[in-house]
Steps between C-alpha positions, in 0.01 A plus 500: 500500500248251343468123637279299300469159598389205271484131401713358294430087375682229526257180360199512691676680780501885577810659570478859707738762439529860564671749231628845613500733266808717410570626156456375147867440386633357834593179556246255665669357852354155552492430895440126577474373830671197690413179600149552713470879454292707271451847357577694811852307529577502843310561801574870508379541144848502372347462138260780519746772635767384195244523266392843582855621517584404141144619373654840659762457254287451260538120462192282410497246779294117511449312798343159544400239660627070438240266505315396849668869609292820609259518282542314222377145419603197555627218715836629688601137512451488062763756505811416334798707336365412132156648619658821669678552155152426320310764718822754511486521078083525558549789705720639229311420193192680679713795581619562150186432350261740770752785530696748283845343597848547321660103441744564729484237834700488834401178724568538828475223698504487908604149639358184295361773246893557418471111380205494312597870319849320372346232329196713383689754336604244236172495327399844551541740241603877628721419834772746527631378800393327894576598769518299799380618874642235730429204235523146513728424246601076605278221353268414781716156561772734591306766702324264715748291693525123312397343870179689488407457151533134520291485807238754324489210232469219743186629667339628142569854612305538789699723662514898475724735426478886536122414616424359144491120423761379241298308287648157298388685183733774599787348561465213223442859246811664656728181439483663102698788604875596430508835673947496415439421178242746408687744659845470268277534215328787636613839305242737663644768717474412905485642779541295830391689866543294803488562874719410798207474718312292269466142678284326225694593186866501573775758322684197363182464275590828308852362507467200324316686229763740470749232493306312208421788292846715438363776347225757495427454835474741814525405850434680782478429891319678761546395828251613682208333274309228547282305334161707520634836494490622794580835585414819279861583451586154383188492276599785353849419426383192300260700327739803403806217382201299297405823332856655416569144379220517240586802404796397378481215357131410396378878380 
């Protein structure tokens, strides 16, 4: 199984990805990351073990890392969900230019890489469907309780959340999103995995998107997952429902 890592660009900035290579006419599966992770996913290398998996199936597989995250460049506190999407379609423009890929694309997006994939698959060409693993799917007003946000904005966002500081270019950039609008227009195939367990990124996420969207879309809930994976047999479980999912509707 070859890894090869490289550097995408972004403006001045380098963007570090690593492709695994499975066969010619498979799919590419797009892994992106959540809010303060990077290319491994979780701390137990979440994104590393899927990507091998699905290279096993012979899936081409791209991970990568945000700005200010592992080791691309950047300021984390520049990041915003306009300059995810920018670097997500950089990672993809390399990969289709640097490898012999079929234009066929899954996103699959874990937590706040759910978000950014929705409104990034409107301008790329090629996605055949997204596929969300325990995904934010509310506009960060909504997510974040309004008490908090308000006091985040009072003190010029000083504060931190998941160990990252919430900068006032973030949230002023996320104030452009319409995550329930975007996704009644959506027409993609979907496939929505949440856990019970999960204490960051709560079931009624995938339920709202499942109420918004009325068709084309899968849900499924596993109750002993939470939000990093844990467990081999969990793992596992998400992998093998991703990959029968793709199957079937993206191949």
């Amino acid at each position: 199984m070859k890894e090869i890592p490289f550097f995408a660009k972004v403006d001045k900035e380098k963007v570090f990805g690593i492709f695994t290579q499975g066969k010619e006419k498979f799919p590419l599966l797009v892994l992106v990351h959540g809010w303060g992770g990077h290319h491994l996913g979780t701390w137990n290398r979440s994104f590393v073990l899927a990507s091998r998996f699905f290279a096993k199936k012979g899936f081409n597989v791209v991970r990568f890392d945000f700005r200010g995250c592992g080791n691309s460049e950047g300021n984390f506190r520049d990041q915003t969900i306009t300059s995810n999407i920018k670097y997500l379609k950089a990672v993809i423009k390399y990969c289709l230019k640097n490898f012999h890929l079929s234009k066929k694309i899954v996103l699959i997006g874990h937590s706040q890489g759910f978000y950014v994939s929705m409104f990034a698959c409107k301008t790329i060409k090629f996605v055949k469907g997204l596929v969300s693993w325990m995904g934010r799917v509310s506009d960060l007003n909504e997510f974040l309780s309004k008490v908090r946000l308000e006091e985040l904005k009072r003190r010029k966002i000083l504060e931190e959340f998941d160990y990252y500081v919430l900068s006032e270019k973030y949230l002023k950039d996320s104030m452009k999103y319409n995550s329930s609008k975007l996704i009644k227009q959506l027409t993609l195939p979907v496939l929505l995995i949440y856990g019970e367990r999960d204490n960051i990124v709560p079931v009624c996420e995938g339920l709202k998107f499942k109420r918004l969207k009325k068709k084309n879309v899968t849900l499924k809930i596993i109750r002993e997952l939470n939000h990093h994976f844990e467990g081999e047999k969990v793992r596992k479980k998400v992998f093998n429902l991703t990959y029968k999912w793709i199957v079937e509707h993206c191949r």
